[in-house]
C-alpha positions as CSV (number, residue, x, y, z in Angstrom):
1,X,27.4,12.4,-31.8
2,X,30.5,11.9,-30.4
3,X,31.4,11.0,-26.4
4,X,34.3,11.8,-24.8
5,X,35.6,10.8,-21.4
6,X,35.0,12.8,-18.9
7,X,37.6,15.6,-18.3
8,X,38.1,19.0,-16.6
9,X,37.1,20.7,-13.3
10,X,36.2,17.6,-10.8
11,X,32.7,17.0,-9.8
12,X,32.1,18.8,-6.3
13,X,31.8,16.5,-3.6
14,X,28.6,15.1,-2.2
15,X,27.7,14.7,1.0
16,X,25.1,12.2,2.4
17,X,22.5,14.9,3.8
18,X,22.7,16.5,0.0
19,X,22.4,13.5,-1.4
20,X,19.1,12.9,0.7
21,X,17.5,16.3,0.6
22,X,18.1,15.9,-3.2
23,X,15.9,12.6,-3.3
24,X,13.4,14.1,-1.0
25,X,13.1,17.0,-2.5
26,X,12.3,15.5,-5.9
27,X,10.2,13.0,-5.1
28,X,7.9,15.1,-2.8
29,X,7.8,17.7,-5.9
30,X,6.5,15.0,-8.1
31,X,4.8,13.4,-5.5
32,X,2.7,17.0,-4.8
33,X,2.4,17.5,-8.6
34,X,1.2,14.2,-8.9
35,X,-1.4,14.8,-5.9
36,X,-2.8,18.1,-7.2
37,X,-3.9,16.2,-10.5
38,X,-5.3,13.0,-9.0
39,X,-7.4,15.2,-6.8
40,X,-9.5,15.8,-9.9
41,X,-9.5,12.2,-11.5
42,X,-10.7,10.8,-7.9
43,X,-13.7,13.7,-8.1
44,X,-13.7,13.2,-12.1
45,X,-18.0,12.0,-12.6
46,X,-18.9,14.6,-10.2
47,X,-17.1,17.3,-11.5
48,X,-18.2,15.9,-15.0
49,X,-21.9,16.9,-14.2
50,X,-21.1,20.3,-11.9
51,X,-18.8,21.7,-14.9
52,X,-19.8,20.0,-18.2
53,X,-23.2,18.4,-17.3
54,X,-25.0,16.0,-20.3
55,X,-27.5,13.8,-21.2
56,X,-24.8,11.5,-21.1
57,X,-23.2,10.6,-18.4
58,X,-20.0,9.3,-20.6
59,X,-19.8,12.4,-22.4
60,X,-19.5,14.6,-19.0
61,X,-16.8,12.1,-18.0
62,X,-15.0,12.5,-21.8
63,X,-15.1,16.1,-20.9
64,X,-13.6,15.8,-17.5
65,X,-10.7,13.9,-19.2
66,X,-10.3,16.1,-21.9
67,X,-9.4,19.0,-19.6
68,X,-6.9,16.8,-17.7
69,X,-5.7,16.1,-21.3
70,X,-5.3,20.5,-21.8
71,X,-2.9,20.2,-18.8
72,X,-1.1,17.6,-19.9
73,X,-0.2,19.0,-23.3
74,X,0.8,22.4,-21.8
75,X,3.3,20.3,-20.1
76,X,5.6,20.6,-22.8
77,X,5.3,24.2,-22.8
78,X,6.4,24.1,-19.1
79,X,9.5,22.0,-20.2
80,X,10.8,24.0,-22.3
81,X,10.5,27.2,-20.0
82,X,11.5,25.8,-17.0
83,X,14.2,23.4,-18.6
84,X,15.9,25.9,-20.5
85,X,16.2,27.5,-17.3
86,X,17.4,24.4,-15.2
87,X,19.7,24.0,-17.4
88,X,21.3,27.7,-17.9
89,X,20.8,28.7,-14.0
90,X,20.2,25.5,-12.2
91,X,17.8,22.9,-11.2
92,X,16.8,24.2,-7.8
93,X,15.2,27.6,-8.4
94,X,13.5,25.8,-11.3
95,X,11.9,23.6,-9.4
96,X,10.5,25.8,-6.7
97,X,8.7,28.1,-8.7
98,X,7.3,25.0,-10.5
99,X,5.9,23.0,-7.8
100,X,4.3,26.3,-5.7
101,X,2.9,27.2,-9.0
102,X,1.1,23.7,-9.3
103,X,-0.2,24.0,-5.6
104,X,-1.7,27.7,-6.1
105,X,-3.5,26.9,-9.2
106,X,-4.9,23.4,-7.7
107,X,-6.1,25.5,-4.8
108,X,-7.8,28.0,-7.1
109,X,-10.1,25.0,-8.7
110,X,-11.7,24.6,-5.2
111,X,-12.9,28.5,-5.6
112,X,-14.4,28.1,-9.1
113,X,-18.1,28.6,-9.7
114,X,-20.0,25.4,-11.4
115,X,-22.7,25.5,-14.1
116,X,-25.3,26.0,-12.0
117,X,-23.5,29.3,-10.5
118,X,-22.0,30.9,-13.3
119,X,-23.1,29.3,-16.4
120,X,-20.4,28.9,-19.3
121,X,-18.4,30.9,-17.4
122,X,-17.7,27.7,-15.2
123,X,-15.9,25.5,-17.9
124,X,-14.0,28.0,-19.3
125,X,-12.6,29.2,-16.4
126,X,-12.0,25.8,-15.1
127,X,-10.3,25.1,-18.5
128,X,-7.8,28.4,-17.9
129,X,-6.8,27.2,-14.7
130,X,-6.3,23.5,-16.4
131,X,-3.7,25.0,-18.8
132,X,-1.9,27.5,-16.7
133,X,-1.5,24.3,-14.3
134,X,0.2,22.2,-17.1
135,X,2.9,25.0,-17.6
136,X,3.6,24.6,-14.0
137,X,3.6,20.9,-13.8
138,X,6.1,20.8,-16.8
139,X,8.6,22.5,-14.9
140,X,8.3,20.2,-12.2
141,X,9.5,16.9,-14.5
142,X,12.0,18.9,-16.3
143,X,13.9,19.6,-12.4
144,X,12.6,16.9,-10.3
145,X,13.6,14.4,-12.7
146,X,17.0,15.1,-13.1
147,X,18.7,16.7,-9.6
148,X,18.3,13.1,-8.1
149,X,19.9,11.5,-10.3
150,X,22.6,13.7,-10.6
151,X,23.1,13.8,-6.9
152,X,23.1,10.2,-5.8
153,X,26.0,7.5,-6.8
154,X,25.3,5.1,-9.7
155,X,24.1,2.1,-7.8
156,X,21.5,3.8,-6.4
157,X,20.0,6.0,-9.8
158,X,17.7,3.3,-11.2
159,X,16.0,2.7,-7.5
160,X,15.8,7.0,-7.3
161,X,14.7,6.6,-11.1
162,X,11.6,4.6,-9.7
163,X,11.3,6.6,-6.3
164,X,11.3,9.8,-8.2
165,X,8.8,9.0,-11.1
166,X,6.8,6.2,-10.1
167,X,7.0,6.1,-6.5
168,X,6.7,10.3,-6.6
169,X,3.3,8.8,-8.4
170,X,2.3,6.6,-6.2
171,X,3.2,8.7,-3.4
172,X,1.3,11.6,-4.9
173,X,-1.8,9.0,-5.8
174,X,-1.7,8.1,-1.6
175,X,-1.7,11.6,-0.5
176,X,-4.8,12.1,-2.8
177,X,-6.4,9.3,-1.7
178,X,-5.9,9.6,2.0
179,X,-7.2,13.4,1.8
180,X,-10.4,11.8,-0.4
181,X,-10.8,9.2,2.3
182,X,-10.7,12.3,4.7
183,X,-13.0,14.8,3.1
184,X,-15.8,11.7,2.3
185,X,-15.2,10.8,5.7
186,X,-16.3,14.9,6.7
187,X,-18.4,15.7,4.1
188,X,-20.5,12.4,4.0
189,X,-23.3,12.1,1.4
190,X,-24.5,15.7,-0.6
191,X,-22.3,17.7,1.7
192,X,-19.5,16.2,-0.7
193,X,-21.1,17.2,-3.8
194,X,-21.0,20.8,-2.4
195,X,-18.0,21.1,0.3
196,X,-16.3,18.2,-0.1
197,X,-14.7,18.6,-3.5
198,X,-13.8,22.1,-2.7
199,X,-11.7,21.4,0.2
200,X,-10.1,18.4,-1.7
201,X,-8.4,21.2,-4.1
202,X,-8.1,23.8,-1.1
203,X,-5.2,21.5,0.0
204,X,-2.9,22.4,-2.7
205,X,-2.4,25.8,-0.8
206,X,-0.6,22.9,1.9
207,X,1.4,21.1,-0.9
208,X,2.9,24.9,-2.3
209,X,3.9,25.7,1.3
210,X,5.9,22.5,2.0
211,X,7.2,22.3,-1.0
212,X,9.3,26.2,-0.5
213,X,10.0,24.7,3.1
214,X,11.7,21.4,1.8
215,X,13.5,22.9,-1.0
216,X,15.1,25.6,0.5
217,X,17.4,23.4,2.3
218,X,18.1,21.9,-1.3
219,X,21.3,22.2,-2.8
220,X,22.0,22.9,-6.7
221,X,23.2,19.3,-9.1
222,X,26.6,18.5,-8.4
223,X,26.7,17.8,-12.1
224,X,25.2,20.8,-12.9
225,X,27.7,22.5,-10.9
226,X,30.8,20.9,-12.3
227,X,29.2,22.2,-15.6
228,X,29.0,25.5,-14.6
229,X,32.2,25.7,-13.4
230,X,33.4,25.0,-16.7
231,X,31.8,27.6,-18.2
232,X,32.9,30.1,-15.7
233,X,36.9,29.0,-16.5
234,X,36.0,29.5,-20.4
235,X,34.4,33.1,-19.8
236,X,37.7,33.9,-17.8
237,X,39.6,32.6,-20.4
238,X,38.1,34.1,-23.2
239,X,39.7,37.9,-23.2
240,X,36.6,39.0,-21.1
241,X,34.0,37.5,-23.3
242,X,30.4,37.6,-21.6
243,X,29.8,34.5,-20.1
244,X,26.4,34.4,-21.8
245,X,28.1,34.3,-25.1
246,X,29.2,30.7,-25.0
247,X,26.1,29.8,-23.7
248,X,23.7,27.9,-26.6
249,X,20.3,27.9,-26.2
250,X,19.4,24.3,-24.6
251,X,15.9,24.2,-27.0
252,X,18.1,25.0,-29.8
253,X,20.5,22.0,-29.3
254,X,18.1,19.7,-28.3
255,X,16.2,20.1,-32.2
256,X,19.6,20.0,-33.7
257,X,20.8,16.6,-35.8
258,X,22.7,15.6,-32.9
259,X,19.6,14.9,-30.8
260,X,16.1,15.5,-32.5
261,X,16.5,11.5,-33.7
262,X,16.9,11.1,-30.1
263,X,13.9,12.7,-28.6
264,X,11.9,11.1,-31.3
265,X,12.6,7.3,-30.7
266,X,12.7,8.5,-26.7
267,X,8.9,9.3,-27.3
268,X,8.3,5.8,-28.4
269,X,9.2,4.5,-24.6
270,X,7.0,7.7,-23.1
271,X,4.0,7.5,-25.1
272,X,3.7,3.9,-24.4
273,X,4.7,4.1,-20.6
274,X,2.6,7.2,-20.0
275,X,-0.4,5.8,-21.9
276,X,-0.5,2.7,-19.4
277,X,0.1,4.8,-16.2
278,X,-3.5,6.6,-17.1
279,X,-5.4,3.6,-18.1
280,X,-4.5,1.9,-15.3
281,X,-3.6,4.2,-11.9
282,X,-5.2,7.3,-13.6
283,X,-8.6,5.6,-14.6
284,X,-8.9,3.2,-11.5
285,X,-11.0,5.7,-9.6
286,X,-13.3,5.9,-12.3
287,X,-13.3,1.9,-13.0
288,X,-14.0,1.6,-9.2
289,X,-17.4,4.1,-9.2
290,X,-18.6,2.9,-12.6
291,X,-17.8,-0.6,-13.5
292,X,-17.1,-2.4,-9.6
293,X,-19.7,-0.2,-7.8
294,X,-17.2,-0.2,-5.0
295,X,-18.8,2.0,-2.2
296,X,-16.8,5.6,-1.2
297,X,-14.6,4.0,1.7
298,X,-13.8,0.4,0.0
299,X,-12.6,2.7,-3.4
300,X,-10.1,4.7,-1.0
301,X,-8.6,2.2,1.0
302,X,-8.3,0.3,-2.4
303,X,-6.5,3.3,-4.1
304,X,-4.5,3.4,-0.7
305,X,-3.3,0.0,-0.9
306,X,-2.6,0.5,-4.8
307,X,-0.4,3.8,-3.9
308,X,1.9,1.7,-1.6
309,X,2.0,-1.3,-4.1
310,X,3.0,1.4,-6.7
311,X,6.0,2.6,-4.9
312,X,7.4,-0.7,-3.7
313,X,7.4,-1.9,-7.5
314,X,8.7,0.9,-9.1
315,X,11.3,1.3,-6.8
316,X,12.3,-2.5,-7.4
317,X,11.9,-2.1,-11.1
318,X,13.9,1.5,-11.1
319,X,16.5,-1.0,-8.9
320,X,16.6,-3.7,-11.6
321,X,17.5,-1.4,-14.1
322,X,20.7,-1.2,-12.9
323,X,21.2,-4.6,-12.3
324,X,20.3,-5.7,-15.4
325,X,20.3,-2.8,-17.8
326,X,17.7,0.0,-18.9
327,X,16.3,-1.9,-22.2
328,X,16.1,-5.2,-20.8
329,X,14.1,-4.1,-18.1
330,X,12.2,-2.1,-20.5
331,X,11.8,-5.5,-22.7
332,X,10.6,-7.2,-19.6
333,X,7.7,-5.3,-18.7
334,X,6.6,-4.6,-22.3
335,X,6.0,-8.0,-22.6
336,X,4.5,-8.4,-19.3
337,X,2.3,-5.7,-19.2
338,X,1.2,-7.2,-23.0
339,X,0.1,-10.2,-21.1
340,X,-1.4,-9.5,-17.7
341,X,-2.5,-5.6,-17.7
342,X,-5.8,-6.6,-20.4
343,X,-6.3,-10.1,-18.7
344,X,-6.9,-8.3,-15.3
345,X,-9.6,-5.7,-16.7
346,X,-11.5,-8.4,-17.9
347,X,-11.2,-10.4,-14.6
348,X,-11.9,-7.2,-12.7
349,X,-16.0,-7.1,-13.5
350,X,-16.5,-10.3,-12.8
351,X,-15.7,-11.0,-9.0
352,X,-18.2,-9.7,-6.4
353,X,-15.8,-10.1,-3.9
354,X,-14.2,-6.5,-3.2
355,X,-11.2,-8.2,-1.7
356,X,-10.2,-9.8,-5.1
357,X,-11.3,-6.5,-6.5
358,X,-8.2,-4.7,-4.4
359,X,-6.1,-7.6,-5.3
360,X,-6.6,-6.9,-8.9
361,X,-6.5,-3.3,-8.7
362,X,-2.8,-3.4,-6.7
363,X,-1.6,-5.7,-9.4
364,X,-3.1,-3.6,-12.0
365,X,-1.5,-0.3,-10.4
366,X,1.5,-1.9,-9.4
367,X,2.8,-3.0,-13.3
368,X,1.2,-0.4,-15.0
369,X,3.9,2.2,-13.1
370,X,6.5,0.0,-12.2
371,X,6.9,-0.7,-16.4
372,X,7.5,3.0,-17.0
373,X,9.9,3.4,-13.3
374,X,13.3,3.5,-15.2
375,X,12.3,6.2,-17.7
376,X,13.7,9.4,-16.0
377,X,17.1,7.8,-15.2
378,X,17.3,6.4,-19.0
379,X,16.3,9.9,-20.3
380,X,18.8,11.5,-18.1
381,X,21.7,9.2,-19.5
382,X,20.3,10.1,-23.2
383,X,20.8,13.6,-22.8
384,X,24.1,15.6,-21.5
385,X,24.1,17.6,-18.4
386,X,23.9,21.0,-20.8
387,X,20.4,20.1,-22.3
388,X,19.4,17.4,-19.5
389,X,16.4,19.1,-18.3
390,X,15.1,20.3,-21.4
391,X,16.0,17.2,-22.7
392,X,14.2,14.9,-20.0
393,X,11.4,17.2,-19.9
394,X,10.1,17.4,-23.2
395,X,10.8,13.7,-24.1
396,X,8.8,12.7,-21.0
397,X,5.9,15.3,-21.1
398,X,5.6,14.9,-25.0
399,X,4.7,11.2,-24.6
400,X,2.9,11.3,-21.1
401,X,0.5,14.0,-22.9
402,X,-0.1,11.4,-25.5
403,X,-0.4,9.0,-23.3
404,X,-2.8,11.6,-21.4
405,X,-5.5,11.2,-24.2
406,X,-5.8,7.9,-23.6
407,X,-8.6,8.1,-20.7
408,X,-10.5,10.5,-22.7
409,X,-10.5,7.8,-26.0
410,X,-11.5,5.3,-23.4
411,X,-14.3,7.1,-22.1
412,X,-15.7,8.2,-26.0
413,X,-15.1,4.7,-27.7
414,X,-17.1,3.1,-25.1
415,X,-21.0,4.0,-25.4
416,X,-21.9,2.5,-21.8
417,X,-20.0,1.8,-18.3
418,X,-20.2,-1.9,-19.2
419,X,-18.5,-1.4,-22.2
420,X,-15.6,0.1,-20.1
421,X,-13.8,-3.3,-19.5
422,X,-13.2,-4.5,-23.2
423,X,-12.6,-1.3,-24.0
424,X,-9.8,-0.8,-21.5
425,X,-7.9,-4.3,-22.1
426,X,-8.1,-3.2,-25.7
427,X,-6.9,0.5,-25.3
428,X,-4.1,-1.2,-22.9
429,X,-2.9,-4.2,-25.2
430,X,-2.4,-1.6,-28.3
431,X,-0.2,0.9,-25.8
432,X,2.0,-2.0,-25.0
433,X,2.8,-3.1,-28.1
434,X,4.3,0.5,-29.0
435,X,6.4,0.0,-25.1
436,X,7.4,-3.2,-27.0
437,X,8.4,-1.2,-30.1
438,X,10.5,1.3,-28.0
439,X,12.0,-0.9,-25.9
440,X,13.5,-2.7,-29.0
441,X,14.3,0.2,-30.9
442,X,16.5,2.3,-27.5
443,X,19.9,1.8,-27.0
444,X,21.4,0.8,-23.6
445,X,22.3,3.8,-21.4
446,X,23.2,2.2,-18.2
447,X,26.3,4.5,-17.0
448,X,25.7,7.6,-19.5
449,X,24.9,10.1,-17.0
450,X,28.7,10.4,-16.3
451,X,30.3,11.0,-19.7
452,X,30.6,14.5,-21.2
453,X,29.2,15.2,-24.6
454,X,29.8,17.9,-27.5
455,X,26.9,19.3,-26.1
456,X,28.5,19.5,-22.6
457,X,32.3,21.1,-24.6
458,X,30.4,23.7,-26.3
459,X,27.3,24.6,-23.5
């Protein structure tokens, strides 16, 4: 694959309110995505016994994963839908549709009938909504994850790198845990088993609404633009040739030789960065009801506290990235995360003392996300600005689906609550060897995102 320097039509000018709307904007759309599916894992045991009740009170937990592992592999479905349309027609329309569709099915979950009501009715309806909701949340990475960074000046992509995907996290993780904090607060003891929950997912009908009201004020990737400007002076060019004509299919490039190398050794850095997101943030709620015992209102201010630690170190980590380059920072926290992440859930059952329990869980939180915080801004600069999204989308959802499974593994391979904590350092340790792998095996990218590729000649 050749690269080119970067010739033609100019890129159009930015100014500083795009440039923030465009942060905003994507980091509230992952942040809302992110929110609608940590609603469920902060409910996960009791909706493990109202929608796939057992014996076993592991198995109904297994189950409860499992569906969050549905949504996440009809993720890369989303991608490729909503990416091949970023990329033909622009980010922000993309995205809008994307992040509203998250918020309505969310919503819906709040309506759904349990066992009790509707018999087998109840899973499989709550399974539907599961997948439909991955589409939607697909479409959100493949837009959210690239119309920052195409927006903002090169300094400043590795810190909106971290803001967008781990911050958007850990900003999403807060929201969740503020409005659990809320609805335990309202709905204290069986009332929650019966209202509470409900009105937990009744508050994605508030994250669809603001997200249409914050990105209609959005404007379309200046990148994006330039490119389409391009193609525009081609069609004119071309003796009246339909534009569409010169326009190749985004899916189709991206599984050509060119790239399908590329999004394979990509998935090496996903699968092991999404794999320790879940079994850290993801399945710290659970760890905090089954293993510390921590009562309703120490677990939320906990997961509070480990939201804001999760967006200060990602955006320092996105940050460092471009200080010191994409794979050394990728290096760094493999080896980190090797070290500390399985050494701190074997600390974590052994203090009584729920103030080192929040300490632990912040650090635990804090390097689990901030390890995987320069991933969008390094797939970005993998990909060219004709197959970005697609690109971006399917290498990150591929490997955060993967990565997806892990909680439900977790919760099968151990027979007991107890078992939890060897199990986890275990499941951890293993993940961050293959981070360790991909970081060796990437190339550097710092200062890609500006070049033009064949892919970008021939779009």
């Amino acid at each position: 694959m050749s690269v080119i320097a970067n010739q033609g039509s100019a890129v159009p000018a930015v100014s500083q309110r795009q440039v923030i709307v465009a942060v905003v904007a994507s980091c509230l759309g992952w942040a809302l995505d992110l929110f609608d599916l940590f609603v469920l894992l902060f409910v996960a045991p009791l909706l493990g016994r109202l929608f796939f009740p057992s014996d076993h009170a592991m198995l109904s937990l297994a189950a409860i994963y499992a569906s969050f592992s549905v949504t996440l592999f009809m993720r890369p479905l989303g991608s490729a839908l909503f990416g091949s349309y970023a990329d033909r027609h622009g980010r922000k329309g993309a995205m809008i549709v994307a992040v509203s569709g998250v918020g309505l099915a969310t919503a819906a979950f709040g309506a759904l009938p349990t066992v009790a009501q509707a018999g087998i009715l109840a899973p499989i309806l709550f399974l539907i909504l599961r997948l439909v909701q991955g589409i939607f949340v697909g479409g959100v990475v493949a837009s959210t994850h690239t119309i920052a960074t195409e927006s903002v000046a090169p300094r400043y992509r590795g810190a909106v790198s971290g803001l967008v995907g781990g911050g958007g996290a850990g900003l999403g993780a807060l929201m969740a845990s503020l409005t659990y904090f809320a609805m335990s607060s309202i709905f204290t003891g069986a009332q929650f088993d019966v209202w509470g929950w409900r009105c937990m997912f009744f508050t994605g009908i508030i994250s669809s609404v603001l997200g249409v009201v914050v990105f209609s004020s959005l404007d379309e990737s200046p990148l994006w633009e330039k490119l389409a400007a391009q193609k525009r002076a081609r069609a004119a060019a071309s003796d009246g040739a339909a534009p569409g004509a010169l326009i190749r299919s985004p899916l189709r490039t991206l599984f050509s030789r060119d790239y399908r190398s590329i999004l394979l050794v990509n998935l090496l850095l996903t699968i092991g960065g999404g794999s320790g997101y879940y079994l850290t943030s993801g399945y710290l709620p659970t760890f905090l009801k089954l293993v510390s015992h921590a009562p309703n209102s120490a677990a939320s201010i906990i997961l509070i506290l480990s939201s804001i630690g999760v967006i200060i170190a990602s955006v320092g980590a996105g940050h460092l990235s471009t200080l010191i380059g994409r794979k050394t920072t990728f290096l760094w926290f493999s080896v980190v995360r090797l070290l500390v992440l399985p050494a701190l859930f074997l600390l974590l059952p052994q203090t009584q003392s729920i103030v080192m329990i929040g300490v632990y869980a912040v650090v635990l939180s804090a390097i689990g996300s901030a390890s995987y915080a320069a991933i969008p801004i390094f797939l970005n600069e993998r990909f060219p600005t004709a197959i970005r999204s697609t690109g971006t989308g399917l290498s990150w959802n591929i490997g955060f689906a993967i990565g997806g499974m892990m909680p439900t593994a977790v919760s099968l391979v151990a027979k007991s609550p107890s078992e939890l904590p060897v199990t986890l350092a275990c499941f951890v340790g293993a993940v961050s060897v293959i981070f360790l792998i991909g970081a060796l095996a990437v190339p550097e990218t710092l200062g890609n995102l500006d070049r033009v590729t064949k892919a970008d000649e021939s779009a």
